[in-house]
FIFIGU-238864 format. One record per residue: residue in one letter; x, y, z of N, C-alpha, C, O in turn. Coordinates in steps of 0.02 Angstrom, whole numbers, padded with zeros to 5 digits, always signed. Layout:
residues N
AXYZXYZXYZXYZ/...
//
This chain:
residues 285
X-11082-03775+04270-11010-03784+04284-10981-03837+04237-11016-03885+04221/X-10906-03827+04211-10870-03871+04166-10870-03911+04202-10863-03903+04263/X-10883-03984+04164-10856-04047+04209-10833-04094+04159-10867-04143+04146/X-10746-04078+04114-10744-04115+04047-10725-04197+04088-10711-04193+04148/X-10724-04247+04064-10718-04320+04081-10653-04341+04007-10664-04324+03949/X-10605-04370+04024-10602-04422+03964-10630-04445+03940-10622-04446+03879/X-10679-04481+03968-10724-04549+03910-10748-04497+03866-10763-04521+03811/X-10757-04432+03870-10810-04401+03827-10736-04383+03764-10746-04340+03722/X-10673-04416+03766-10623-04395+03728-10568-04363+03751-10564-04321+03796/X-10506-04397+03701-10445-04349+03733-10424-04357+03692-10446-04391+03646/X-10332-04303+03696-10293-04312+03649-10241-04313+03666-10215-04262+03689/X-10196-04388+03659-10160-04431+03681-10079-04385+03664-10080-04355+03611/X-10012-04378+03704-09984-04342+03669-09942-04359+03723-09960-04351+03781/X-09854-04393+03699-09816-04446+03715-09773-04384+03758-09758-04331+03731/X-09755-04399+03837-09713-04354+03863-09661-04356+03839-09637-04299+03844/X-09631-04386+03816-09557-04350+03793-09553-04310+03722-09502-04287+03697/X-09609-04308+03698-09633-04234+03657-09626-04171+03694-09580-04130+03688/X-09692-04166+03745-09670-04125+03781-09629-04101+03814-09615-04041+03821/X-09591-04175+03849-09517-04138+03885-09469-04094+03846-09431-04055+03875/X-09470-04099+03758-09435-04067+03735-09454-03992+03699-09416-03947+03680/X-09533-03998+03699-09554-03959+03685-09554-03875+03721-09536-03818+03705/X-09591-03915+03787-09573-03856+03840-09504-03815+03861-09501-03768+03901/X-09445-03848+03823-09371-03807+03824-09374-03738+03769-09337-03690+03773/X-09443-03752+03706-09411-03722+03657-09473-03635+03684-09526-03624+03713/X-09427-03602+03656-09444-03520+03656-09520-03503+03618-09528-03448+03591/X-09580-03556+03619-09636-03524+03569-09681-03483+03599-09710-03495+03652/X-09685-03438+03568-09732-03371+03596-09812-03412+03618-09829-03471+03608/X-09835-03379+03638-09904-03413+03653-09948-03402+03582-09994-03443+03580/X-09946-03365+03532-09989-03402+03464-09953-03456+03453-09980-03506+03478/X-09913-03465+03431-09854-03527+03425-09882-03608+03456-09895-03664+03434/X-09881-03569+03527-09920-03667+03575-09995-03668+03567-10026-03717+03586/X-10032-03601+03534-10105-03618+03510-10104-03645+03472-10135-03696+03488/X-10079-03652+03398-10070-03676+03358-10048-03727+03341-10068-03752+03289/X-10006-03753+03375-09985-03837+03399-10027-03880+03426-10028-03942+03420/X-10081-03825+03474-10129-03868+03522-10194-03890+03452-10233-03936+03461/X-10195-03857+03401-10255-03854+03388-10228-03897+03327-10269-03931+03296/X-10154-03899+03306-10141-03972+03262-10140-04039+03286-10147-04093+03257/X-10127-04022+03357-10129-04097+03410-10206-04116+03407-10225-04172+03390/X-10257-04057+03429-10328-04076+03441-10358-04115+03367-10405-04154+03365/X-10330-04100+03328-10380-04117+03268-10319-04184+03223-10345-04199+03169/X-10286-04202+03229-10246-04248+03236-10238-04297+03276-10258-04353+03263/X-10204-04278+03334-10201-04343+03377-10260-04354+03423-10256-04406+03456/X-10308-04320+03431-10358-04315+03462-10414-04340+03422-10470-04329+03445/X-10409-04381+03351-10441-04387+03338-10415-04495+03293-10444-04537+03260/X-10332-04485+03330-10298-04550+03315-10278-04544+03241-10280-04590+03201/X-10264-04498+03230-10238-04475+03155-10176-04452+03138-10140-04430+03182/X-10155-04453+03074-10077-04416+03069-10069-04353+03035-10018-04323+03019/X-10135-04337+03027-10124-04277+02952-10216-04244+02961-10268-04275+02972/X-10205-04186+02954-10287-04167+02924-10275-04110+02895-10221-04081+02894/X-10328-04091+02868-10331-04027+02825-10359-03969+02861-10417-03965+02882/X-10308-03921+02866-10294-03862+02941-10265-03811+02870-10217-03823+02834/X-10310-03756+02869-10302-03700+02821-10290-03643+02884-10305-03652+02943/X-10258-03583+02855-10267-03531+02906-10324-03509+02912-10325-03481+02967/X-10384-03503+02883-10471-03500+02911-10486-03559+02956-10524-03541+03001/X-10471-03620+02960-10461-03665+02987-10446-03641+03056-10488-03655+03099/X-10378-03599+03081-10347-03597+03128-10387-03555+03158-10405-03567+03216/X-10414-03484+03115-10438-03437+03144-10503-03455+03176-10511-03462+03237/X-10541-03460+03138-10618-03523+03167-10592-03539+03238-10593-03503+03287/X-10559-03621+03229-10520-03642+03298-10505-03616+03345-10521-03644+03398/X-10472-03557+03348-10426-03508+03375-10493-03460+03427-10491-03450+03488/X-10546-03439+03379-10591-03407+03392-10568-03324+03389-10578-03288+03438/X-10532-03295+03315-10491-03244+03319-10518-03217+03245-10525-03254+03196/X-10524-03183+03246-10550-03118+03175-10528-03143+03118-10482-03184+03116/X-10560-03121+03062-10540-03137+02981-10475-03102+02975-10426-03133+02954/X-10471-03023+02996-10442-02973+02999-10383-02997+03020-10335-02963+03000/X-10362-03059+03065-10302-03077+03080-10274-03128+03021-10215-03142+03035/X-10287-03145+02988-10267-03198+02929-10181-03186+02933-10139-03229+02945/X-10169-03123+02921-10093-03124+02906-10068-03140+02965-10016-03169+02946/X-10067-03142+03013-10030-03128+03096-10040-03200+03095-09988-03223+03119/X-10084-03253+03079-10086-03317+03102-10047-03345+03036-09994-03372+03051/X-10063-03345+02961-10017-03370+02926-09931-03349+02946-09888-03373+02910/X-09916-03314+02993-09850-03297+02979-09838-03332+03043-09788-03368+03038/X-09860-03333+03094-09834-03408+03139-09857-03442+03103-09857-03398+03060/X-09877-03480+03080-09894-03559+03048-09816-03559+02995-09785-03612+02986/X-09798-03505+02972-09740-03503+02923-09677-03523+02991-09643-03574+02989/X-09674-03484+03032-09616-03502+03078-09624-03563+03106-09579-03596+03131/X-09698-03584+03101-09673-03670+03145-09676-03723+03074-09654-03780+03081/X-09692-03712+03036-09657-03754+02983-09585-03725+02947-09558-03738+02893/X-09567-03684+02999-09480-03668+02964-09450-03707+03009-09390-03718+03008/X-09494-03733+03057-09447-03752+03118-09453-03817+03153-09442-03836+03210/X-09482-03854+03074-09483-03917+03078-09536-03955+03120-09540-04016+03117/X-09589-03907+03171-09626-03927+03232-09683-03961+03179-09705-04017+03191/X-09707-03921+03119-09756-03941+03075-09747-03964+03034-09690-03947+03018/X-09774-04011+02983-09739-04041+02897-09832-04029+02869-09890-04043+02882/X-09798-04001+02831-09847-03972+02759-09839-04033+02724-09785-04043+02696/X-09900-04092+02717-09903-04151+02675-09931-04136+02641-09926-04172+02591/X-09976-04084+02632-10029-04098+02565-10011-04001+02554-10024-03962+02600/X-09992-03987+02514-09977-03913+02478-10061-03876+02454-10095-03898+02408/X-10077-03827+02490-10134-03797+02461-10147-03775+02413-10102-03741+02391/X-10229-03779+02355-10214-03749+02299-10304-03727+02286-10343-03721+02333/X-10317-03720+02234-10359-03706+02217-10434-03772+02246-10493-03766+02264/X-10391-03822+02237-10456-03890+02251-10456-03916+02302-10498-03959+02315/X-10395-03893+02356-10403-03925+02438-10343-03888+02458-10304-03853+02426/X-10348-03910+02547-10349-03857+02588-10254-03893+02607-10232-03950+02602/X-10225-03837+02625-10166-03882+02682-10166-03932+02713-10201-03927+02763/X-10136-03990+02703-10148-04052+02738-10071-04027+02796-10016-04011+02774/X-10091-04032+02878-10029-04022+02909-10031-04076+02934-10079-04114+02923/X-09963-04099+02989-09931-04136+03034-09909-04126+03088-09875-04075+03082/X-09907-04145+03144-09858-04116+03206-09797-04181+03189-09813-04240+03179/X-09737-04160+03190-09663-04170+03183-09646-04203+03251-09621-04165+03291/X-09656-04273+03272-09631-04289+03341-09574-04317+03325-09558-04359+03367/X-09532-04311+03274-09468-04326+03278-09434-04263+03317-09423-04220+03275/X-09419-04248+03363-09363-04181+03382-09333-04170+03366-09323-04111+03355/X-09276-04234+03345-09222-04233+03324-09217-04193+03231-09170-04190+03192/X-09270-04174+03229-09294-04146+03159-09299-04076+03182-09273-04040+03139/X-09320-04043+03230-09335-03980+03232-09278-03928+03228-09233-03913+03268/X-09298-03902+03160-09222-03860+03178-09277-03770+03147-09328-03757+03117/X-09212-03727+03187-09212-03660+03160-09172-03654+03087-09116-03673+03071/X-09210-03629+03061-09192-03598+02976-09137-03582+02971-09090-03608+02941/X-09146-03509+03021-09093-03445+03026-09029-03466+03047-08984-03427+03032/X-09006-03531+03086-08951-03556+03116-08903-03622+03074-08844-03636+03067/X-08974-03651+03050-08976-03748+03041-08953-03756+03114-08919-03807+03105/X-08947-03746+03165-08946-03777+03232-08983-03828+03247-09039-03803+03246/X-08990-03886+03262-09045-03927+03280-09038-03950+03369-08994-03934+03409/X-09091-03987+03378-09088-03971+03463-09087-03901+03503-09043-03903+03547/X-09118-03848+03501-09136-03787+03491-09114-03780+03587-09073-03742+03612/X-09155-03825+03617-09148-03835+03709-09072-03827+03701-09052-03779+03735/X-09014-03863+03663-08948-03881+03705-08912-03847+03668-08866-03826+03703/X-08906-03817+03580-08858-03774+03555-08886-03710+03524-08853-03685+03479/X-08951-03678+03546-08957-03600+03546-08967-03576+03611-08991-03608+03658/X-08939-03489+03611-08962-03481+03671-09015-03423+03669-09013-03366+03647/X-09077-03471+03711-09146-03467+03698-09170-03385+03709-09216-03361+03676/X-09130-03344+03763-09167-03276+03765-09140-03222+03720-09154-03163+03729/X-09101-03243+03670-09095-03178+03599-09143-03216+03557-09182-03185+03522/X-09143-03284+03558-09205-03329+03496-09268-03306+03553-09320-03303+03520/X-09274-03299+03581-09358-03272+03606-09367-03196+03603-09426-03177+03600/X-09309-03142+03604-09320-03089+03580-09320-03068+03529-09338-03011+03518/X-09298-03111+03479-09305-03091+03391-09377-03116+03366-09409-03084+03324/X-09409-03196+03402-09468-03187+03382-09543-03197+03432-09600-03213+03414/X-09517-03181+03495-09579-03186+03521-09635-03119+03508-09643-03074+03549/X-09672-03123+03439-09726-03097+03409-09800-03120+03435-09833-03147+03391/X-09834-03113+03504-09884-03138+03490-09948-03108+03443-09939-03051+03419/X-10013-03143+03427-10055-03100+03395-10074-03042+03390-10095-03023+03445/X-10077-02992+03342-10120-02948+03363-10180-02923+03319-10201-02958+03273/X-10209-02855+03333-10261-02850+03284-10218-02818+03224-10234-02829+03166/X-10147-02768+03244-10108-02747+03187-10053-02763+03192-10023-02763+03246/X-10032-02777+03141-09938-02782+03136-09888-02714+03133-09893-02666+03095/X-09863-02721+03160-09807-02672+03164-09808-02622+03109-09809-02562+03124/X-09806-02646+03026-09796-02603+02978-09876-02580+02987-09891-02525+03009/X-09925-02630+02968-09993-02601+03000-09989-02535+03020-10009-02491+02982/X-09964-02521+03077-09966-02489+03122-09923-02391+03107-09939-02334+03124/X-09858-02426+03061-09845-02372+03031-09892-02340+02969-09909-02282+02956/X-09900-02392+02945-09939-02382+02882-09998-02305+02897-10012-02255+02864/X-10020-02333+02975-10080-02312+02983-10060-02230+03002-10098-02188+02978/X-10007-02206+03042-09975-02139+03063-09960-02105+02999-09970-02044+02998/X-09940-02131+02949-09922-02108+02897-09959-02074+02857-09941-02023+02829/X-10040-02114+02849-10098-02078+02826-10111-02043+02879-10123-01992+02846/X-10119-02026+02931-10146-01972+02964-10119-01930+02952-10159-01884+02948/X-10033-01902+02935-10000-01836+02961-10006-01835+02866-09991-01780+02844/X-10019-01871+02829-10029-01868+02746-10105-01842+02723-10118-01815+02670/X-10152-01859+02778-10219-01836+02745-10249-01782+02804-10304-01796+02828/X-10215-01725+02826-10226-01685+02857-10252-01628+02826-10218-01577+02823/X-10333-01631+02791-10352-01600+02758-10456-01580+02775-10495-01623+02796/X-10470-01527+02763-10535-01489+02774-10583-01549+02807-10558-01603+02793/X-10623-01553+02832-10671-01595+02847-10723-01601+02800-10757-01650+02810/X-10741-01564+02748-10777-01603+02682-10766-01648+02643-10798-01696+02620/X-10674-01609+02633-10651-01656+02594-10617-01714+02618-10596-01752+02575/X-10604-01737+02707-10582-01776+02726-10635-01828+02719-10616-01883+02698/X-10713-01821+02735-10765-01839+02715-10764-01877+02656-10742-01934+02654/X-10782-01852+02615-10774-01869+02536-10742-01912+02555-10766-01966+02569/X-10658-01893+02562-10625-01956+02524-10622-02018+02581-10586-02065+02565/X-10653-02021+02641-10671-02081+02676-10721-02115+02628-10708-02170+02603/X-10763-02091+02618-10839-02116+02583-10800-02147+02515-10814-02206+02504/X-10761-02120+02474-10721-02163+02427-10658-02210+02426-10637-02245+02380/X-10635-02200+02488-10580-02247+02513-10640-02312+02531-10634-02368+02505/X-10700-02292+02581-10723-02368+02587-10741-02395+02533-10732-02456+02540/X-10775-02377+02451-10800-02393+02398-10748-02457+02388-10764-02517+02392/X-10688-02432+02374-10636-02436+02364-10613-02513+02380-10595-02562+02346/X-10624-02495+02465-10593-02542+02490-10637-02627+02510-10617-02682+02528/X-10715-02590+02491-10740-02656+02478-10758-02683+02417-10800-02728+02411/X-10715-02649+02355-10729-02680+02278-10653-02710+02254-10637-02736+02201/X-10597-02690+02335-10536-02724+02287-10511-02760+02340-10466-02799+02324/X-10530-02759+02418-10484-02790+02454-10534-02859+02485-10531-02886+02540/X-10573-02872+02434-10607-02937+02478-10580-02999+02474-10554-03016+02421/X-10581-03032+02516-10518-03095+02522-10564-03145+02499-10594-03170+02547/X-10586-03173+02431-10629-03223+02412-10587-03274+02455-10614-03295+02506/X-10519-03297+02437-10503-03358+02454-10513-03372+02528-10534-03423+02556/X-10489-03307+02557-10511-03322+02658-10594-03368+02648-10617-03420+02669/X-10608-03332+02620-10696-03351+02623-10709-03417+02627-10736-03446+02674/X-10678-03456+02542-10682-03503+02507-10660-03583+02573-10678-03642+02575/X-10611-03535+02619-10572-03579+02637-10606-03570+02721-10577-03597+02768/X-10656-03538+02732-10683-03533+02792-10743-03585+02797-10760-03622+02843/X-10774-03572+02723-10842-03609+02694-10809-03699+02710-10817-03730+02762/X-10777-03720+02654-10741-03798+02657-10710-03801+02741-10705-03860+02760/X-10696-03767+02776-10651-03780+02849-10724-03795+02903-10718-03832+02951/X-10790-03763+02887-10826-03754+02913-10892-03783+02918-10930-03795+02965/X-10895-03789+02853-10969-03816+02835-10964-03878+02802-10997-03889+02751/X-10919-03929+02830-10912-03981+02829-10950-04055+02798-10925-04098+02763/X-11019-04050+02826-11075-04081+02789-11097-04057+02731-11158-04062+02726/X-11063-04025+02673-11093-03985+02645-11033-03967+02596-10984-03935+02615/X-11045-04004+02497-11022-03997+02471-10945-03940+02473-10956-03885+02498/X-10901-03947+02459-10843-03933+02458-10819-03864+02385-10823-03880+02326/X-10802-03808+02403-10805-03776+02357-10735-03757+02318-10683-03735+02344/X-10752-03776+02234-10700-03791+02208-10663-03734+02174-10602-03730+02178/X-10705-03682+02135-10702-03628+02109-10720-03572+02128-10781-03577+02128/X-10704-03510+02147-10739-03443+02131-10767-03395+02086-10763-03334+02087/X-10798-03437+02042-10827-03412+01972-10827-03328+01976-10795-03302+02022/X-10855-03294+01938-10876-03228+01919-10940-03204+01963-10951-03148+01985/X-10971-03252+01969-11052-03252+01999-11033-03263+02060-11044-03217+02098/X-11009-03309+02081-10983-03308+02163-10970-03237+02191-11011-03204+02223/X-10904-03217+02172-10885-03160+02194-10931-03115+02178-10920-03067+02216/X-10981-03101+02141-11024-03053+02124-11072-03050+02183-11088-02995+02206/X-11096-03104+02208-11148-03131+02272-11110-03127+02334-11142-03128+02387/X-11046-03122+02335-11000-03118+02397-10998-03044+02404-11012-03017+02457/X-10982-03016+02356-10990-02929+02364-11060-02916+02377-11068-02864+02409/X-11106-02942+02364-11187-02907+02375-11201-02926+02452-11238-02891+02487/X-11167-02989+02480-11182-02990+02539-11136-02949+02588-11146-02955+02649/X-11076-02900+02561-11041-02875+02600-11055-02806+02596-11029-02772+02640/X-11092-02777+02552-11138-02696+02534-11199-02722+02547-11237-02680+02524/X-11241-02780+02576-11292-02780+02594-11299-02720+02673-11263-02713+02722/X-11369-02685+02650-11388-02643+02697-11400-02674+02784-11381-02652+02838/X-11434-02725+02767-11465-02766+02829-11393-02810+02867-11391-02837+02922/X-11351-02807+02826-11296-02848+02862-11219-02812+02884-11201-02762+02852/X-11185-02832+02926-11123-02805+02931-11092-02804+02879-11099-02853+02843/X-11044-02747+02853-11016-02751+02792-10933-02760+02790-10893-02727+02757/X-10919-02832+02849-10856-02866+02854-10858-02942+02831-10909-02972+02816/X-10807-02961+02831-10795-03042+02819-10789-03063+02871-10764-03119+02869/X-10802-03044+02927-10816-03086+02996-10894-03130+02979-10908-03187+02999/X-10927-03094+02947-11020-03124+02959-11014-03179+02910-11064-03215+02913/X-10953-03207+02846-10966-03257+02841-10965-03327+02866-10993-03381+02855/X-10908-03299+02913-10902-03370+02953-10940-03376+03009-10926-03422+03047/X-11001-03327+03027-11037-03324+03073-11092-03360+03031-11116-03413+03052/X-11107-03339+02988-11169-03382+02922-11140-03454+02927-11171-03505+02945/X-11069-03448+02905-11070-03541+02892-11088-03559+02942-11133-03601+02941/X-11062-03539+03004-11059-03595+03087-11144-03581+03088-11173-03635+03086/X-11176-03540+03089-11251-03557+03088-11285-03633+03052-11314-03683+03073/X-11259-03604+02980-11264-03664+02934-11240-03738+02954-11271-03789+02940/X-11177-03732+02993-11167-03816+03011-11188-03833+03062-11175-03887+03089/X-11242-03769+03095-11269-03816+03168-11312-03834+03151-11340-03880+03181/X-11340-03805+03094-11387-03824+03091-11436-03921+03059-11443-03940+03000/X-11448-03939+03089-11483-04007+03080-11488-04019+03011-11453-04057+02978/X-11561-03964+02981-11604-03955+02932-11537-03952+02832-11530-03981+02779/X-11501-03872+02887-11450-03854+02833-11414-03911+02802-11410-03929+02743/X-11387-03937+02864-11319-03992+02864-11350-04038+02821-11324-04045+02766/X-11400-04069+02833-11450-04122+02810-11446-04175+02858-11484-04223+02859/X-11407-04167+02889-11403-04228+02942-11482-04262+02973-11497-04317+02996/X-11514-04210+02962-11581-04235+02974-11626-04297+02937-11664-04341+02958/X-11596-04273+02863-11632-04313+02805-11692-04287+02782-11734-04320+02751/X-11697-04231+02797-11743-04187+02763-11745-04156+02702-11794-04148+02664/X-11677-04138+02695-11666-04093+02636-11594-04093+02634-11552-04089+02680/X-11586-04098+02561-11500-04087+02556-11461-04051+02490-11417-04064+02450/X-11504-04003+02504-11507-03939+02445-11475-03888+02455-11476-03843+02413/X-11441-03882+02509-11403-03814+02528-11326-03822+02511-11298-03876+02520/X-11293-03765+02486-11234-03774+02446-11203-03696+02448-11248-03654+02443/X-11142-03671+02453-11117-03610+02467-11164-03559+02420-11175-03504+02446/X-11198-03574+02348-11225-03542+02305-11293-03522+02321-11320-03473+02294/X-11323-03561+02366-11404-03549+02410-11382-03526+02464-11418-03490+02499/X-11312-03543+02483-11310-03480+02577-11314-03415+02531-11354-03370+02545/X-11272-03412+02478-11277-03327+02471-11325-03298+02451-11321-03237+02459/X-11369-03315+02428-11454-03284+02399-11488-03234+02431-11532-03252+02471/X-11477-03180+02424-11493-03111+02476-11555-03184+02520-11532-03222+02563/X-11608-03186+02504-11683-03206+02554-11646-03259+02613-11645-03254+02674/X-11619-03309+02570-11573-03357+02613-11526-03344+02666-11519-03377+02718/X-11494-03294+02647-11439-03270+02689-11471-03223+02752-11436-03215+02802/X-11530-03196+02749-11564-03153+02800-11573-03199+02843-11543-03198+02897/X-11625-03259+02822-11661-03322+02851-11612-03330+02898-11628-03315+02955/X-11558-03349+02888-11490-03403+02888-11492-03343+02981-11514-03353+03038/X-11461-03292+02951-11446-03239+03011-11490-03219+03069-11475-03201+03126/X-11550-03226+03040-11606-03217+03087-11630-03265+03114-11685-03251+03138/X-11609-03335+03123-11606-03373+03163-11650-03442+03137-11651-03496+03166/X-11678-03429+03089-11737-03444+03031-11736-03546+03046-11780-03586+03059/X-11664-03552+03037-11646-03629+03028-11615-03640+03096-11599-03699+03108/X-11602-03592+03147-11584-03631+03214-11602-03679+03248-11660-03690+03229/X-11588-03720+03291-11595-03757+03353-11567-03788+03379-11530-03819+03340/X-11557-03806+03440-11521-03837+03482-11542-03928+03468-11597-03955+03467/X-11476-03955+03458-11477-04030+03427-11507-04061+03497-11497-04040+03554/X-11553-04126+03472-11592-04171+03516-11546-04185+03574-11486-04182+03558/X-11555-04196+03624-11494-04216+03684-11487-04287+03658-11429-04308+03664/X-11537-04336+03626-11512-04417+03624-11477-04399+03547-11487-04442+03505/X-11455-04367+03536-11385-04362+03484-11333-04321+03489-11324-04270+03456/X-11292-04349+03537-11252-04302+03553-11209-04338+03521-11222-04398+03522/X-11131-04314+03477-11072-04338+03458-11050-04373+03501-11056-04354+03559/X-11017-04440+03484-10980-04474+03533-10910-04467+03512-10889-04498+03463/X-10867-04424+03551-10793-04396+03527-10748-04457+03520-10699-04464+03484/X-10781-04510+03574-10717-04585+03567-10734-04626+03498-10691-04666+03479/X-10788-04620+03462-10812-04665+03395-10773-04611+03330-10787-04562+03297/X-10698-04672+03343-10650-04630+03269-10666-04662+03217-10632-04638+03172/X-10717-04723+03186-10741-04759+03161-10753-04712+03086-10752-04733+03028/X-10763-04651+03107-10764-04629+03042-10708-04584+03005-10721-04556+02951/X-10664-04579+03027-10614-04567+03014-10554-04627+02997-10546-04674+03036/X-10518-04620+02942-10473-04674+02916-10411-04680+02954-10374-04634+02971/X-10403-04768+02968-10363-04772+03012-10291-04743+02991-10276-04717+02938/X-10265-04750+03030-10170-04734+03022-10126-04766+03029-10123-04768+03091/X-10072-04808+03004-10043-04829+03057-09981-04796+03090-09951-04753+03058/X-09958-04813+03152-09920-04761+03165-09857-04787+03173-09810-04749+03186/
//
């Protein structure tokens, strides 16, 4: 049975935030996404961290496959002033975000209205965007009717051209950067990855046409989170500190990794102490 305590940690968060918060129209991805900039922010006595959309999804506990559906709320709550983008993402680091407790800052795009509670009126602004997640988006969704009543053709040749649509679709639609940015969000103890060389992506495709493995981008972030529980991997042990995104992908390594090879459950006399922010840089606020 759950039995969470404060002392084991909290995350401190000023009511008259909330009082104003709870007026405004956010769909429920919307207050996930706030909760999980509060958790890793103020829950940790901080003003800023680095929160990528692999970041969110991880967090969230929600599919690779959703990337677009969560970047596009993260776009509406930094249109709407709730978030501030301090550090701009690029090739060498990740989104640095903010939660916005000025209110008096939060405004809608589409209006410039500010104070959203006292001069919009909230149930046409909750029917234009209350979008919560899904597995498809709307055009998704057309997209998908469109090929059916378009490829209404023999069953050999519908065959065939499945067997070359998937070729297809795992030599042009692989999301290196989702990856790149699941690896650094995730595997934390563990060098930071700067480039996607030629050879990267070459080893990222062999593990996604590997026979023995699922052939989605869900199993990499199932590999990393293996990888950062692990003691041995992490190095936290002091055993070894040789593991690096370029040794997770090594066909032998990557089996190991999945088959449980480097598992175990951490010693009980080391458990994280969530109240020691000691390692994290102070703020002032």
């Amino acid at each position: 049975m759950a039995n969470p305590q404060k002392e084991n940690g909290f995350t401190p968060i000023a009511n008259e935030i909330l009082d104003h918060l709870v007026k405004l129209p956010l769909n429920g991805s919307q207050w996930r996404i706030v909760g999980v900039v509060w958790r890793y922010t103020y829950g940790y006595s901080r003003k800023q961290h680095d929160i990528s959309v692999s970041f969110l999804i991880n967090a969230l506990g929600l599919k690779s496959s959703q990337y677009r559906q969560v970047a596009r709320e993260l776009k509406k709550l930094l249109e709407m002033g709730l978030l501030v983008e301090v550090v701009k993402p690029d090739k060498n680091k990740s989104r640095g975000l903010m939660f916005q407790k000025d209110f008096d800052l939060w405004t809608d795009k589409s209006s410039g209205l500010k104070r959203l509670e006292d001069k919009l009126d909230q149930r046409d602004w909750t029917k234009n965007t209350r979008e919560p997640l899904d597995e498809l988006v709307h055009q998704d969704k057309q997209d998908i009717k469109a090929n059916i009543k378009t490829n209404i053709v023999s069953n050999d040749t519908l065959s065939a051209k499945a067997t070359d649509d998937d070729k297809q679709q795992n030599s042009s639609r692989v999301d290196y950067e989702a990856i790149r940015e699941a690896f650094n969000s995730v595997c934390v103890s563990l060098p930071k990855v700067r480039f996607l060389t030629d050879k990267r992506r070459t080893a990222i495709k062999a593990r996604l046409s590997d026979k023995k493995n699922p052939a989605n981008v869900d199993i990499f972030t199932e590999v990393f989170n293996l990888v950062e529980k692990s003691d041995f991997l992490s190095g936290r042990d002091g055993k070894w500190g040789g593991c690096s995104f370029d040794w997770i992908l090594k066909s032998e390594n990557w089996t190991k990794i999945l088959e449980g090879n480097y598992s175990r459950e951490r010693s009980t006399n080391s458990k994280p102490n969530y109240t020691d922010t000691s390692r994290y840089e102070k703020q002032t606020w």
